[in-house]
C-alpha positions as CSV (number, residue, x, y, z in Angstrom):
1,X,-7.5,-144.4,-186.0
2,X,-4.7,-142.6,-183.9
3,X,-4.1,-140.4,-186.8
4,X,-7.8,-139.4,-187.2
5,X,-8.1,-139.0,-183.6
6,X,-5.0,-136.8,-183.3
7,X,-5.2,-135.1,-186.4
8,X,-8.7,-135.3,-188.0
9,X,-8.8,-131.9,-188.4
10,X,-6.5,-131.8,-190.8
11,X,-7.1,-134.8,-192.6
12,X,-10.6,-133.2,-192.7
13,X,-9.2,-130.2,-194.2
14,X,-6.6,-131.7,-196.9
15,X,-9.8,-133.1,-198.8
16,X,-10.8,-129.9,-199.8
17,X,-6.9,-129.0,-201.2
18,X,-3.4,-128.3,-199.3
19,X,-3.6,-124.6,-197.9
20,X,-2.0,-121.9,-200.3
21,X,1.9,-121.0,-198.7
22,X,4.3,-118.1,-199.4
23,X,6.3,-120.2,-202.0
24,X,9.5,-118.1,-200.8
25,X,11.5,-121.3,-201.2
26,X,14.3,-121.6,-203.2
27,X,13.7,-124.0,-205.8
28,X,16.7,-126.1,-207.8
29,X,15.8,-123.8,-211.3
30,X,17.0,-121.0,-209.1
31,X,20.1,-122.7,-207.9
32,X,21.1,-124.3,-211.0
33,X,20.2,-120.8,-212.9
34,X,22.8,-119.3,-209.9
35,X,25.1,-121.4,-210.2
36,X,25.1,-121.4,-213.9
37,X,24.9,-117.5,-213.8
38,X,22.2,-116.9,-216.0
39,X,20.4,-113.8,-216.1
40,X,16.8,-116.1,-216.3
41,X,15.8,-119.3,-214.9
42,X,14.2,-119.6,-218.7
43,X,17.7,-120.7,-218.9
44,X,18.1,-123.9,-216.8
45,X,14.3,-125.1,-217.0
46,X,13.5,-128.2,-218.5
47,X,10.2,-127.2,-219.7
48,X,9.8,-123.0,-219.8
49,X,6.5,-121.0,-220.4
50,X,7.1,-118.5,-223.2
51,X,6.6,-114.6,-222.1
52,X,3.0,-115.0,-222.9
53,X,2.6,-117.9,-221.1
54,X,2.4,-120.3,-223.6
55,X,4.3,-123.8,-223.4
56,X,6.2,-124.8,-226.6
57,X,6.2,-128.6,-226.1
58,X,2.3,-128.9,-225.7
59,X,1.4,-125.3,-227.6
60,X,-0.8,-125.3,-224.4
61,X,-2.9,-123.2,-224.0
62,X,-5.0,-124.5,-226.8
63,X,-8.5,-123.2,-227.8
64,X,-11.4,-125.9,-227.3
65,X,-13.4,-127.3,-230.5
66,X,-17.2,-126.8,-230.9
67,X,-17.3,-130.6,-229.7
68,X,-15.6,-129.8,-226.9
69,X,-17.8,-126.9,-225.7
70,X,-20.6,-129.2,-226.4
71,X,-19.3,-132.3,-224.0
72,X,-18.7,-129.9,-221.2
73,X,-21.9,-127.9,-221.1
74,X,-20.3,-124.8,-220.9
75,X,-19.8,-122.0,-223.1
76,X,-19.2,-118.3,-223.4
77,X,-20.9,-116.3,-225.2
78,X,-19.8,-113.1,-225.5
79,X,-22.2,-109.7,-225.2
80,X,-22.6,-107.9,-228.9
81,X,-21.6,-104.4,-228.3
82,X,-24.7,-102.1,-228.9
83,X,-23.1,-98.9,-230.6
84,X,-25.1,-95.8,-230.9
């Protein structure tokens, strides 16, 4: 109750997410990829995105199956191109 009462605006506001930040931190992959003196923190991270993004333990991103598309209930479909 003290909480709410001191701080319920916050509380309040976490349930919608934390607030984005700066992220100018240092993180420990950037200290251990100093420290190691590696031109990449590629280097030192237990699990690295490739260059395109692309994460080689879960080969995530992964396209969806028909099923899939089905269970959600949404779906893309793109425009056909009308060439004249």
């Amino acid at each position: 109750d003290e909480a709410q009462d001191k701080f319920g605006f916050l509380l309040d506001a976490f349930t919608f997410g934390a607030p984005p930040h700066g992220g100018i931190a240092f993180g420990w992959d950037r200290i251990v990829a100093l420290l190691a003196g590696v031109d990449s923190i590629r280097g030192v991270i237990a699990f690295p995105k490739s260059g395109g993004g692309v994460d080689p333990l879960t080969d995530a991103p992964a396209p969806i199956t028909a099923q899939q598309r089905k269970e959600s209930g949404i779906d893309a479909k793109p425009e056909k191109l009308v060439t004249s």
